[in-house]
C-alpha positions as CSV (number, residue, x, y, z in Angstrom):
1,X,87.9,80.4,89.7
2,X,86.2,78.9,92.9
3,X,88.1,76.4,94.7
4,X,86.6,72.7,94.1
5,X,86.8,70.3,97.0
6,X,89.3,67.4,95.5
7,X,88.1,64.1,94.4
8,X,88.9,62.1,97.2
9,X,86.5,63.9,99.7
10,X,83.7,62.5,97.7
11,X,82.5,59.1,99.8
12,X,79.8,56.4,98.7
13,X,77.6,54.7,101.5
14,X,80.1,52.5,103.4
15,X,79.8,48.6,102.6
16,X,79.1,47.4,105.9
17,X,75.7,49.4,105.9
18,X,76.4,51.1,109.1
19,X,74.0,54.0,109.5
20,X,77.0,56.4,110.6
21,X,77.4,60.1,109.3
22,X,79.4,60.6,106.4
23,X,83.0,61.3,107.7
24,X,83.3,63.7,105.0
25,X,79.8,65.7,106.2
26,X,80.1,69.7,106.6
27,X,79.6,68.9,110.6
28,X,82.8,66.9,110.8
29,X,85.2,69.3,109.4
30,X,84.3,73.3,109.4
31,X,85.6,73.7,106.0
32,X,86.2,72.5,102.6
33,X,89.8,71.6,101.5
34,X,90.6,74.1,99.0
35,X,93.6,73.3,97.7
36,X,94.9,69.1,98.2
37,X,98.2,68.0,99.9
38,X,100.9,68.4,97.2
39,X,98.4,69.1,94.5
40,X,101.5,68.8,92.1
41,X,101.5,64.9,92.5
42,X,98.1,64.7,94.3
43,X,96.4,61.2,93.2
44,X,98.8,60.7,90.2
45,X,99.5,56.9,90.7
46,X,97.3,54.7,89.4
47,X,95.7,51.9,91.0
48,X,94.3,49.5,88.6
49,X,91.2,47.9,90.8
50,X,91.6,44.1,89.6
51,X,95.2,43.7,90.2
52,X,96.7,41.2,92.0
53,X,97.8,41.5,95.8
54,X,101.3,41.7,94.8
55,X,100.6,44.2,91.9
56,X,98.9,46.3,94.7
57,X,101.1,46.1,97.2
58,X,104.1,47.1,94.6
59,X,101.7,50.2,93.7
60,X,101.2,51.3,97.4
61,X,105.0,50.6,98.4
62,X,106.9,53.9,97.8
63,X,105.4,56.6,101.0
64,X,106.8,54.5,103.3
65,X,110.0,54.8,102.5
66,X,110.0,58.4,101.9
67,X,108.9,58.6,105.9
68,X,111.5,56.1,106.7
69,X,114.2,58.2,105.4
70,X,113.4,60.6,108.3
71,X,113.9,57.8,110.9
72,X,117.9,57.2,109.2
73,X,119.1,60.9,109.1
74,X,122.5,62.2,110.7
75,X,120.6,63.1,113.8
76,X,120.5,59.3,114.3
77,X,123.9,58.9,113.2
78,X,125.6,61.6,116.2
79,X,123.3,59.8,119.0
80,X,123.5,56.2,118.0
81,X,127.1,56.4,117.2
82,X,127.7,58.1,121.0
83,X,125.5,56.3,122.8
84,X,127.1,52.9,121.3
85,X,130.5,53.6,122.1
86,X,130.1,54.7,125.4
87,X,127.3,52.2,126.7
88,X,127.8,49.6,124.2
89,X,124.7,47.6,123.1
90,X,122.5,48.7,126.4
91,X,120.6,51.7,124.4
92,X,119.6,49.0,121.9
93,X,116.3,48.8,123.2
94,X,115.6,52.6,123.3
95,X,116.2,52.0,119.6
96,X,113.8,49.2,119.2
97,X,111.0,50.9,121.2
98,X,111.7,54.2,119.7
99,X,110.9,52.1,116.4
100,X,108.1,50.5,117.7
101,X,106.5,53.9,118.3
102,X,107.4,55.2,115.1
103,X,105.5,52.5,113.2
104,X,102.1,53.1,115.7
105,X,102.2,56.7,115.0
106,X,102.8,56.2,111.0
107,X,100.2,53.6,111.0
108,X,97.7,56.3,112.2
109,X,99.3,59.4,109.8
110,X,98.3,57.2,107.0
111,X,94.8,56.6,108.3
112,X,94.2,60.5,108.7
113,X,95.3,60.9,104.8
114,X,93.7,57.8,103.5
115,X,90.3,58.7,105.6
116,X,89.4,62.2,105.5
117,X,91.3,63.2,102.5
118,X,93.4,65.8,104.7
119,X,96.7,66.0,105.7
120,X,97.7,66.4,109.3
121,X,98.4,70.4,109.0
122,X,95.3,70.8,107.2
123,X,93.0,68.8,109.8
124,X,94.7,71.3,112.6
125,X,93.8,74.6,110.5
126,X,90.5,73.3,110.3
127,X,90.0,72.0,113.8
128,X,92.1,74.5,116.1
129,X,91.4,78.4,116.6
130,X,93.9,80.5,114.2
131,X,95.7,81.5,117.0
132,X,96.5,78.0,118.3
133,X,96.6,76.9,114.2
134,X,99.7,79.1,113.7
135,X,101.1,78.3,117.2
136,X,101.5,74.9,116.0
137,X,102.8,75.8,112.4
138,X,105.5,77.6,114.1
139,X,106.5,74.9,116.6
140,X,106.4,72.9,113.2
141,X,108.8,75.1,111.6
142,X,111.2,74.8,114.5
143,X,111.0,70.9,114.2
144,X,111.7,71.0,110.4
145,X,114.6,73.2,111.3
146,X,115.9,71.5,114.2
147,X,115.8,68.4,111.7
148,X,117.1,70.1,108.8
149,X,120.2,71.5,111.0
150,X,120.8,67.9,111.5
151,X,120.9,66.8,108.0
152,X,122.5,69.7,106.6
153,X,125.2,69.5,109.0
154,X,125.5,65.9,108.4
155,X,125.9,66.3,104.4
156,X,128.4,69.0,105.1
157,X,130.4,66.8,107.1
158,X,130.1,63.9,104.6
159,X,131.3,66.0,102.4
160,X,134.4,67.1,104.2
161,X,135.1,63.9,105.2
162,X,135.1,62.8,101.5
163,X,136.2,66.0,99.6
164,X,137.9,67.9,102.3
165,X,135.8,70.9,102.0
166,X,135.0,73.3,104.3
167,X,132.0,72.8,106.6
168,X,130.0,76.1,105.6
169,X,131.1,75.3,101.6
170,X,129.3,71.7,102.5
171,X,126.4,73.6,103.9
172,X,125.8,76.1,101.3
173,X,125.9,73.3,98.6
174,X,123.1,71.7,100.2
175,X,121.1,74.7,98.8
176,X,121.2,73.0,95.5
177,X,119.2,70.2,97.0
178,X,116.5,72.1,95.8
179,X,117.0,71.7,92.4
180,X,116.8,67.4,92.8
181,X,113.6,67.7,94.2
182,X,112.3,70.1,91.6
183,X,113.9,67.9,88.2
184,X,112.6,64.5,90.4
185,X,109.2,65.8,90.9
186,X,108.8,66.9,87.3
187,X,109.2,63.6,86.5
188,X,106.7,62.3,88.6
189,X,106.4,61.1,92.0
190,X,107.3,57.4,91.3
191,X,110.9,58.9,90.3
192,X,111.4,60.7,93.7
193,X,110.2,57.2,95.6
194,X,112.9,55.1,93.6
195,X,115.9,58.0,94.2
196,X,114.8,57.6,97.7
197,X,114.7,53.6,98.2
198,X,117.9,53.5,96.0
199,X,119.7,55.0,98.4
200,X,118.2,53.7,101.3
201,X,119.2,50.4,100.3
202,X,122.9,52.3,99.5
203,X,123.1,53.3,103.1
204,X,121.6,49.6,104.0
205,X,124.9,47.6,102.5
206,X,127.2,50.3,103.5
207,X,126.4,49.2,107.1
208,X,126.3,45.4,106.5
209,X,129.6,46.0,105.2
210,X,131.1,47.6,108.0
211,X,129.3,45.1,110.5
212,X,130.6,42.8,108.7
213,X,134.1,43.6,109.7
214,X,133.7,45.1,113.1
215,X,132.0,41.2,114.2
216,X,130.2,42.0,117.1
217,X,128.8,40.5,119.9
218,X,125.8,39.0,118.6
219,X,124.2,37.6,122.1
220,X,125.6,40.9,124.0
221,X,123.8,42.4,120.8
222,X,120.7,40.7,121.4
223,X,120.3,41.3,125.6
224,X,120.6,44.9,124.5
225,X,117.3,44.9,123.0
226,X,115.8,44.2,126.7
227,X,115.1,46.9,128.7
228,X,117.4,48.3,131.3
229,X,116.6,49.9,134.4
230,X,119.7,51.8,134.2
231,X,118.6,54.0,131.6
232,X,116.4,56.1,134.3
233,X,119.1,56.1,136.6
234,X,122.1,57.3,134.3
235,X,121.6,60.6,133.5
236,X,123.7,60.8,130.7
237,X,122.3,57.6,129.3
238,X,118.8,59.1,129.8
239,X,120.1,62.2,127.6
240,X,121.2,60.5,125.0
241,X,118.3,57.9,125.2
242,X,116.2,60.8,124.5
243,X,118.4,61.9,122.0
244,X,117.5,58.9,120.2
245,X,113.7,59.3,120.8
246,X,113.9,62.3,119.1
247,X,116.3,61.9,116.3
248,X,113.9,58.1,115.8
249,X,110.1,59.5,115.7
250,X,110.3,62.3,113.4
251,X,107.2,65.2,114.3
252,X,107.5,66.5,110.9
253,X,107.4,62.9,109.2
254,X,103.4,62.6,110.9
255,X,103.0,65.7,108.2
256,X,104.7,64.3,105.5
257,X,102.7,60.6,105.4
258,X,99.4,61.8,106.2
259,X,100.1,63.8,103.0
260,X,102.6,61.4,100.5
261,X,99.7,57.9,100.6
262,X,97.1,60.7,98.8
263,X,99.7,60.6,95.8
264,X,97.4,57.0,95.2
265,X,94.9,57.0,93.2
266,X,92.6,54.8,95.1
267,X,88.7,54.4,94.9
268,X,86.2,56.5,97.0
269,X,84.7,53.5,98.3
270,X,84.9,52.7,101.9
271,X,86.0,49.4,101.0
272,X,88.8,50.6,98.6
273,X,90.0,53.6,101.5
274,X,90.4,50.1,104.0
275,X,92.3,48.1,101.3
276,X,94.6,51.5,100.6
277,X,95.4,51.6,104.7
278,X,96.2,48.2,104.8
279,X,98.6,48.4,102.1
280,X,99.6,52.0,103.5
281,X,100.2,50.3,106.5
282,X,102.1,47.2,105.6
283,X,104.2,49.7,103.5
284,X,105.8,52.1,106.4
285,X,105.9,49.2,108.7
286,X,108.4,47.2,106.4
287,X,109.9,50.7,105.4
288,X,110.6,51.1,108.8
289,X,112.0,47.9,109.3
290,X,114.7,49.1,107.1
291,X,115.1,51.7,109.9
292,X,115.3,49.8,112.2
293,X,118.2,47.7,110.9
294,X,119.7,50.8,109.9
295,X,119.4,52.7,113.1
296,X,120.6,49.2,115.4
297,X,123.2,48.7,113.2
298,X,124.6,52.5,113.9
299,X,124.8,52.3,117.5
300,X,126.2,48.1,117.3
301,X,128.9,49.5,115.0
302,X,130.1,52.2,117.9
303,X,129.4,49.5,120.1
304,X,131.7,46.9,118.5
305,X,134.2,48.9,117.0
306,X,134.9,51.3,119.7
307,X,133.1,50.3,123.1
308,X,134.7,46.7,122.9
309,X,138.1,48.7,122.6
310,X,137.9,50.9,125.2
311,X,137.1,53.7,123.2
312,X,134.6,55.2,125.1
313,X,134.3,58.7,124.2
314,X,133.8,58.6,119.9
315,X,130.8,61.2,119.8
316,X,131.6,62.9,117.2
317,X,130.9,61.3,113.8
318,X,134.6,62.5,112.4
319,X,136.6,60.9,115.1
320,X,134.3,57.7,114.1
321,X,135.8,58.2,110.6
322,X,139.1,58.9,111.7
323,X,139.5,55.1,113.6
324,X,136.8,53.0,111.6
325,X,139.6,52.2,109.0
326,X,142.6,51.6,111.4
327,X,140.3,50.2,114.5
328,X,139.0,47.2,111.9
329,X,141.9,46.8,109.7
330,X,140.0,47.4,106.1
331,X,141.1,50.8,104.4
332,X,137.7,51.3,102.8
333,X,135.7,51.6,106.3
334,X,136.3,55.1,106.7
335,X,135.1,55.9,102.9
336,X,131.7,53.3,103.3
337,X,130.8,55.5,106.2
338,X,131.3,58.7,105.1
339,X,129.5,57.1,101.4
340,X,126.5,56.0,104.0
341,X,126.1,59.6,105.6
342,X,126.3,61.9,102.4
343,X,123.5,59.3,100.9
344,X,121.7,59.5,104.3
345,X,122.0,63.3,104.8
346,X,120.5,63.9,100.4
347,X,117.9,61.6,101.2
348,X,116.8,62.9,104.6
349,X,117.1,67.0,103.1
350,X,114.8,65.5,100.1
351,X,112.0,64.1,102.5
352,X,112.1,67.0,104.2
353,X,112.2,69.8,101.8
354,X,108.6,67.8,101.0
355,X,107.5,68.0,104.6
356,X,108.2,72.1,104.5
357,X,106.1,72.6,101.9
358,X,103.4,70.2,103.5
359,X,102.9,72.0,106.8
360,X,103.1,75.7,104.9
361,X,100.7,75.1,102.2
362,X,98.6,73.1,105.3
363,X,98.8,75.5,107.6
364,X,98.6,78.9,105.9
365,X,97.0,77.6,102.1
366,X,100.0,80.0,101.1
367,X,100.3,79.0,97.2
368,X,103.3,79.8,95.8
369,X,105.5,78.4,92.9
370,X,107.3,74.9,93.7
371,X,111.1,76.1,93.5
372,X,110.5,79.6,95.4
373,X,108.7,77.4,98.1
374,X,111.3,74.8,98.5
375,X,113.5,77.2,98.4
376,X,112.3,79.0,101.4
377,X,112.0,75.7,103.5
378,X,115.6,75.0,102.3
379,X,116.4,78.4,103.9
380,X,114.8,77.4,106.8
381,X,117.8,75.0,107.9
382,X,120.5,76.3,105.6
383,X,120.8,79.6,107.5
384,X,121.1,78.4,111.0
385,X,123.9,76.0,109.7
386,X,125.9,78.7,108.6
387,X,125.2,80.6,111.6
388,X,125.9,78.2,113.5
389,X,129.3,77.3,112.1
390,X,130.4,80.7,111.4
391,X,129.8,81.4,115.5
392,X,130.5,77.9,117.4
393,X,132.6,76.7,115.4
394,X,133.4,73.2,113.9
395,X,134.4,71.8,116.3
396,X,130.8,72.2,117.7
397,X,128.9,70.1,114.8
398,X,128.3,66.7,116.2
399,X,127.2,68.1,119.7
400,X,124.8,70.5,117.6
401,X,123.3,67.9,115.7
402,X,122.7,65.4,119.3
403,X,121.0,68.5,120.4
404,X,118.7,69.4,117.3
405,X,117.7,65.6,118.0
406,X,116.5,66.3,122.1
407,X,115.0,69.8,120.7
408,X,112.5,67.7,118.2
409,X,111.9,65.2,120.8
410,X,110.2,68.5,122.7
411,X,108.6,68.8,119.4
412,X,106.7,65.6,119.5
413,X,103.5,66.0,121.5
414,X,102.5,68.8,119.5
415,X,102.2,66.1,116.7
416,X,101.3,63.1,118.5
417,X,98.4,64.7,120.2
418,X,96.4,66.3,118.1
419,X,97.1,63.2,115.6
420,X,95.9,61.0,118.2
421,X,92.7,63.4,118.8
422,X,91.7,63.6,115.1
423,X,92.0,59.6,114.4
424,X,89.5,58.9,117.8
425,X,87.3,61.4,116.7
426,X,84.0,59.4,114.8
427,X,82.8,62.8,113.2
428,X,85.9,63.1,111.5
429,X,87.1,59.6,110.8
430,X,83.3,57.5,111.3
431,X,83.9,53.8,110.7
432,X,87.9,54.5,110.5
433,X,87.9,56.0,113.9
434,X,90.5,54.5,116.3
435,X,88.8,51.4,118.5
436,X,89.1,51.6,122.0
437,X,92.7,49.5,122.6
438,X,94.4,51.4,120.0
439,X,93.2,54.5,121.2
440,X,94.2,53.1,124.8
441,X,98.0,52.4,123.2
442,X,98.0,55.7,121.5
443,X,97.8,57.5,124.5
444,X,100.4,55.8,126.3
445,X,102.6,56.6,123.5
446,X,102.2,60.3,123.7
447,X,102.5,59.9,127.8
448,X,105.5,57.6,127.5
449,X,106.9,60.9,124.9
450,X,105.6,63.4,127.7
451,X,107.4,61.6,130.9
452,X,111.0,61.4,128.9
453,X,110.7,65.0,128.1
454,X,109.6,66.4,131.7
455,X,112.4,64.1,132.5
456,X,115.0,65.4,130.7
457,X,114.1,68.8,131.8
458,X,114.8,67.6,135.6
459,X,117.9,67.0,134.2
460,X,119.0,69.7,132.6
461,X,118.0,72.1,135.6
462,X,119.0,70.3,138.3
463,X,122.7,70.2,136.3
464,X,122.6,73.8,135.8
């Protein structure tokens, strides 16, 4: 049976009358989608068109959340956690910028999906040679396992920490991840979305708990979120500052919500494609909001618990563990935070298990069945893990995990640029294209990504 292009590449005339080319003309894009992003849940969640605001904004709110997950993974946890307790609140505002970023890029991931219909791996097939096509998918791949390493490792631990079992037992349970996704998904993609915000708001209160006990410094808290020259000068602050970058703005998570806001059933109307992104919008900024919180309120717990105490040197998330309980005086700490990371590391493996299939089925249009793909972009980061372990060591975990963060952080502008090309391009995006000052901010972004990395490269060669 012929391929048929999807329903929502079909436009009407937009409402402002503008005489521009269809952005969904056969000169825009070389070919014809043949298969949509997650055809499984593609456009399954109904919109009804005379609904309220609210009613709306409840019906868009759910793919936001799902890319926030990515911003709240162990990865964060390793960085944040180090950099707090050896710095104390300065790397606060690498944090808030990092976030800042994150919500600009997402912003424009939702436009490509809600615009053209395509997801950001199927836009690059279509627009890029094959040769430079399956470049990217494979510097893809090493992002998803770079952030999979990260959030296997982090379940395993969680789960040592909590059940005392061995690291590469904790790993190879993670395989079973697959099966969640598969029974969620079956039951539709609203089920996944609530799984996900329930325990995003789990991980949430675990952390105000623990704040709540360590009682920081709430205006030593705040100056933190200023910039500081130091940063550039302190090499190891600029490692781990990069650290942060890369375990906060998520390459694979540009895939993933260019791809989840098509699981709406909006209209084909320009009209209703400019009310979905606005709704798409508001949805990851407040997701990532949560982040945010989530992400300061890491690195302000290692600040407050253990900088303020003169312990300087907690990088590893099991020593942080270890003291939370006897460094605050309340014998649940320790349990919260290990509670907070297993939730964290099943929610970020979910997300990403998602994003796996995204980039293969967007890059290659390989169809295969949903629990032998999954399973293959489980293997993906399971097999390293256990690698990894079986070679370095345990010990070795938390210093792994800070590095699979600076490794997708390398990752980035192979996302951020052709994202940024695609959404200021009018024959593919025509009146959604990006205007002038946000293309003018988008650019600086990607720069801003560029000078960090080139400068953590000085770094790490002039050290060596």
């Amino acid at each position: 049976m012929a391929p048929t292009v999807p329903p929502q590449l079909e436009t009407e005339p937009p409402v402002s009358g503008e005489s521009s080319p269809s952005i969904f003309s056969p000169a825009a894009w070389r070919h014809d989608v043949a298969m949509p992003s997650l055809p499984e849940v593609h456009r399954t969640i109904h919109i009804a068109p005379g609904a309220s605001w609210f009613r709306k904004m409840l019906a868009f709110a759910g793919p936001g959340y799902l890319v926030a997950v990515g911003y709240m993974d162990p990865g964060n946890w390793a960085t944040d956690i180090g950099g707090g307790s050896k710095f104390g609140y300065t790397l606060l505002s690498v944090v808030l910028i990092s976030n800042l970023m994150a919500m600009f890029l997402q912003a424009l991931s939702a436009k490509l999906g809600i615009a053209t219909g395509r997801d950001l791996a199927q836009a690059c097939r279509d627009h890029y040679s094959r040769r430079t096509a399956i470049s990217l998918w494979v510097i893809c791949e090493i992002a998803i396992a770079a952030c999979d390493l990260a959030e296997v490792l982090g379940s395993a631990v969680a789960l040592k920490l909590l059940f005392g079992l061995p690291l590469l037992a904790g790993v190879l349970i993670t395989a079973f991840d697959v099966l969640i996704v598969l029974a969620l998904q079956g039951r539709g993609f609203r089920i996944i979305e609530a799984f996900v915000v329930t325990l995003i708001a789990s991980i949430a209160a675990c952390f105000a708990y623990e704040i709540f006990f360590a009682r920081p410094l709430w205006l030593e808290a705040a100056a933190g979120f200023l910039p500081h020259a130091e940063i550039l000068r302190n090499r190891e602050m600029l490692y781990i500052a990069i650290g942060i970058l890369g375990a906060t703005v998520m390459p694979h998570n540009l895939y993933l919500h260019s791809s989840v806001v098509q699981t709406r059933a909006f209209g084909n109307s320009s009209r209703d494609r400019r009310e979905a992104l606005r709704y798409a919008v508001l949805d990851s900024t407040l997701a990532l909001g949560f982040a945010l919180f989530v992400n300061a309120a890491i690195l302000v717990l290692g600040a407050a618990a253990f900088h303020t105490r003169g312990l300087s040197n907690v990088a590893e998330i099991a020593d942080a563990y270890k003291l939370l309980s006897p460094v605050l005086g309340v014998s649940l700490a320790s349990t919260v935070f290990a509670c907070a990371l297993l939730a964290s590391g099943q929610n970020s493996t979910l997300t990403g298990t998602l994003a796996g299939q995204i980039v293969m089925e967007g890059f290659l249009e390989i169809r295969l069945k949903p629990w032998l793909r999954r399973l293959i972009t489980r293997s993906i980061a399971i097999i390293p893990a256990a690698f990894v372990i079986g070679f370095a060591g345990e010990g070795k975990v938390t210093a792994l995990i800070i590095l699979s963060q600076v490794v997708l952080s390398f990752q980035l502008p192979f996302a951020i640029i052709p994202l940024i090309q695609f959404t200021g391009d009018r024959a593919k995006m025509g009146e959604f294209t990006n205007a002038r000052i946000t293309s003018v901010l988008a650019w600086i972004v990607a720069a801003a990504v560029l000078f960090f990395n080139a400068e953590l490269l000085w770094l790490v060669f002039r050290s060596g």
